[in-house]
C-alpha positions as CSV (number, residue, x, y, z in Angstrom):
1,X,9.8,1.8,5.5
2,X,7.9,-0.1,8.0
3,X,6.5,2.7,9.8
4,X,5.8,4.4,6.6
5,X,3.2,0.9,5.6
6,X,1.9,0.9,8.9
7,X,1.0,5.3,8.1
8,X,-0.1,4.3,4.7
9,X,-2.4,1.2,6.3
10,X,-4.0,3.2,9.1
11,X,-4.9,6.3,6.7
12,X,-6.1,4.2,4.1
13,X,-8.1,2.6,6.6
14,X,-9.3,5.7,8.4
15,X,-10.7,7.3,5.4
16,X,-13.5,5.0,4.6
17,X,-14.4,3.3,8.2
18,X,-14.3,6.6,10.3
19,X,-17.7,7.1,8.7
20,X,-19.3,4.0,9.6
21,X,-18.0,4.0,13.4
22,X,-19.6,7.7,13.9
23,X,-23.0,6.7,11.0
24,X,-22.1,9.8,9.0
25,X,-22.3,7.6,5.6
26,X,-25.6,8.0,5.7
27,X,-25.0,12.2,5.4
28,X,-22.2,11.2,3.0
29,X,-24.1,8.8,0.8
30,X,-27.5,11.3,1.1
31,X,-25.3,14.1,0.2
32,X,-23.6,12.2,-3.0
33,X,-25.5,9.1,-3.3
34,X,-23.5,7.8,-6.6
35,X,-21.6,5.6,-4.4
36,X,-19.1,5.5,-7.2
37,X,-18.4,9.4,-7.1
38,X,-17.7,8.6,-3.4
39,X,-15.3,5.9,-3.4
40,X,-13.8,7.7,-6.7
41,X,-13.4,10.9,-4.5
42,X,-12.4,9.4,-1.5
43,X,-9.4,7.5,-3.4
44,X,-9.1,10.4,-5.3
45,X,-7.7,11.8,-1.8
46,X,-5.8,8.9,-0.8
47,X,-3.9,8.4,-3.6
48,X,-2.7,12.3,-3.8
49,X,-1.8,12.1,-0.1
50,X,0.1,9.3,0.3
51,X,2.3,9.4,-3.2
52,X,3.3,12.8,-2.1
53,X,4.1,11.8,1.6
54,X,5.6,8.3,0.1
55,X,7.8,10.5,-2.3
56,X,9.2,13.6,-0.1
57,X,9.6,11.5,2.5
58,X,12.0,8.6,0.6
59,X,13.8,11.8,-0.8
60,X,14.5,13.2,2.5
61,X,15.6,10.1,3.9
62,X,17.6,9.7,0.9
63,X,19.1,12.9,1.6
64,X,19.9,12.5,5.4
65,X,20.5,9.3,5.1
66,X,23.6,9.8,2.1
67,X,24.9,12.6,3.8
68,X,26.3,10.2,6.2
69,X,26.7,7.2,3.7
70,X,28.9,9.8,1.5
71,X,31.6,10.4,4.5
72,X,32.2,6.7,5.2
73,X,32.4,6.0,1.1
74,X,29.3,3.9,0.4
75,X,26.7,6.6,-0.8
76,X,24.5,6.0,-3.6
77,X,24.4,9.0,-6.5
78,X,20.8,9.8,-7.7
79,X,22.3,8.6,-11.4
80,X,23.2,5.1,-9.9
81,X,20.6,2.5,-10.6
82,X,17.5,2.0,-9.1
83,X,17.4,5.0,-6.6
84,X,15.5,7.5,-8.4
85,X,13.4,4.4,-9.0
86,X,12.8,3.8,-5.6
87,X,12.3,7.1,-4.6
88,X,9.1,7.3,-6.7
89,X,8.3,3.9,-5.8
90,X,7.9,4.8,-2.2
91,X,5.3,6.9,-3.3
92,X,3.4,4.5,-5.6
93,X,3.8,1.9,-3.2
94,X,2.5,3.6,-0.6
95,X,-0.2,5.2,-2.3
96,X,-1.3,1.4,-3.3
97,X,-1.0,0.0,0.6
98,X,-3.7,3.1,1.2
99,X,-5.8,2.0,-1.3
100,X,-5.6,-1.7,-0.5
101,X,-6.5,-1.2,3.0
102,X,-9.4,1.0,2.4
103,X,-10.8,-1.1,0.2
104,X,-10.6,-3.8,3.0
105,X,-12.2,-1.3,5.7
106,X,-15.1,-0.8,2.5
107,X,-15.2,-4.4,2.9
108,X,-15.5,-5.3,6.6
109,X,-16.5,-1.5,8.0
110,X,-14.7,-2.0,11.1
111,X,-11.6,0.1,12.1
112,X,-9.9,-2.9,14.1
113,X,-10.8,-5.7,11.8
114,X,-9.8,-3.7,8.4
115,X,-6.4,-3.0,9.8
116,X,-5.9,-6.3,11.6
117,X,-6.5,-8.1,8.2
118,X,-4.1,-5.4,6.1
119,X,-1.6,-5.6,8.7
120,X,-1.1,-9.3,9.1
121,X,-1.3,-9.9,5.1
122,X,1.4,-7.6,4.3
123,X,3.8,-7.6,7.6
124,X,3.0,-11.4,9.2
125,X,1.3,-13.6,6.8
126,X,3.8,-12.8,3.6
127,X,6.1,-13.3,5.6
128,X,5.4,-16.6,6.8
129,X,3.9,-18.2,3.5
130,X,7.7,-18.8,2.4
131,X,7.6,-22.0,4.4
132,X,5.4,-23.8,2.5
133,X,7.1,-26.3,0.6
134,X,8.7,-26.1,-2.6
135,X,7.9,-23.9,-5.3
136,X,4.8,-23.1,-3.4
137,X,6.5,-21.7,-0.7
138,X,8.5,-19.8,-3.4
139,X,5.8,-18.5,-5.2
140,X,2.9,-17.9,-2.7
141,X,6.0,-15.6,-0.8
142,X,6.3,-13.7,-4.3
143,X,2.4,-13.2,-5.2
144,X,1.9,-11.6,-1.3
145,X,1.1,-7.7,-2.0
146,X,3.2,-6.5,0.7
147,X,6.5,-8.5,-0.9
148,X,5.6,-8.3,-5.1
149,X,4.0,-4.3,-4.4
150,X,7.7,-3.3,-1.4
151,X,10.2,-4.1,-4.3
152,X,10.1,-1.1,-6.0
153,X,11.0,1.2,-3.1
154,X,14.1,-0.3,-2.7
155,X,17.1,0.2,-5.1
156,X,18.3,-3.0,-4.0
157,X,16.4,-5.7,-3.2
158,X,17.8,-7.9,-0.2
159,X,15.8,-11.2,-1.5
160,X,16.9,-12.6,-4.4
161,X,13.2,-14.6,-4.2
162,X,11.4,-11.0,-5.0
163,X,9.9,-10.2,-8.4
164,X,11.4,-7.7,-10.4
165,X,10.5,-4.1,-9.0
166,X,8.0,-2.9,-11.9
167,X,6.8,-6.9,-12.4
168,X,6.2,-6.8,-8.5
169,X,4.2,-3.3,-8.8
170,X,2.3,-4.8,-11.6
171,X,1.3,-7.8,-9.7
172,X,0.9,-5.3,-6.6
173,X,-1.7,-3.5,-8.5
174,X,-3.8,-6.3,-9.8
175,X,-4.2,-7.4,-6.4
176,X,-5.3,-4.0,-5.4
177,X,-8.2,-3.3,-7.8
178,X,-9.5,-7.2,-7.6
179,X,-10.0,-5.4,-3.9
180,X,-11.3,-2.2,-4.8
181,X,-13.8,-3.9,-7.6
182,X,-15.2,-6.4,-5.1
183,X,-15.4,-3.3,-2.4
184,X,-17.2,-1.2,-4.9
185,X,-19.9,-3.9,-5.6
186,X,-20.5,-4.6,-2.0
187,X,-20.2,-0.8,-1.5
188,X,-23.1,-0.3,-4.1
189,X,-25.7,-3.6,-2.9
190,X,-25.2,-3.0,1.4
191,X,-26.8,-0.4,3.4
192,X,-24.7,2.6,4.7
């Protein structure tokens, strides 16, 4: 699953800041210059790609993976709760990383910086936000996108602290287009 983020983080990041590293917005946004129709298209793209790579790949791990589970008695049936769940979840939740890093890279238009920011606030920062005290801690830890938006790719979730998958996904996707709108308007008032 980790490596899977890190694919959805780089690819969302890729597909909007490759253009301002090498200046060929300016053909993009002279070709099409609704700069709406662009994003739209461009997450248009993202979306498809990564749900689909999020989704057979889950099911083929699932697969390889409960071959071997099944022989030592601890396999998981598709009927059993929460896997076709998850397996679908992969998907959304990776399509959602993609889109949540692109909009940062819309934001910042830098390769290194977009995924320096998406990496460390899914993988290091909620992570780490659990030691503040109390409740904060608690809740600040449930709020991060890469802990409320992970819970529905897993039939089982190891923390007990997590929101509830679909809650989680909801939350996950709030946080996602507060991104994309506030990437759009910057997208629409800056320069290529």
């Amino acid at each position: 699953m980790t490596f899977a983020q890190i694919t959805a983080i780089v690819l969302g990041t890729l597909a909007v800041t490759t253009e301002y590293g090498t200046g060929m917005i300016r053909a993009t946004l002279a070709a099409t210059p609704r700069r709406g129709a662009v994003l739209a298209a461009k997450a248009l793209v993202l979306v498809g790609t990564l749900f689909v790579a999020g989704t057979v790949t889950a099911v083929a791990g699932y697969l390889g993976g409960n071959f071997f589970l099944d022989r030592e008695g601890v396999g998981l049936a598709l009927s059993d709760d929460g896997v076709l769940r998850s397996m679908l979840g992969s998907g959304l939740y990776m399509a959602g990383l993609g889109l949540l890093a692109a909009g940062v890279g819309l934001l910042v238009r830098h390769t290194a910086a977009a995924l320096s920011i998406v990496l460390a606030l899914v993988f290091v920062v909620g992570t780490l936000v659990v030691l503040l005290p109390g409740a904060w801690g608690e809740w600040t830890s449930k709020l991060m996108p890469g802990n409320a938006g992970s819970s529905i790719a897993t039939p089982v979730s190891f923390n007990p602290f997590l929101l509830d998958p679909w809650v989680g996904f909801a939350v996950f996707c709030a946080e996602v287009a507060a991104v994309l709108l506030v990437a759009y308007l910057a997208f629409r008032h800056r320069d290529a």
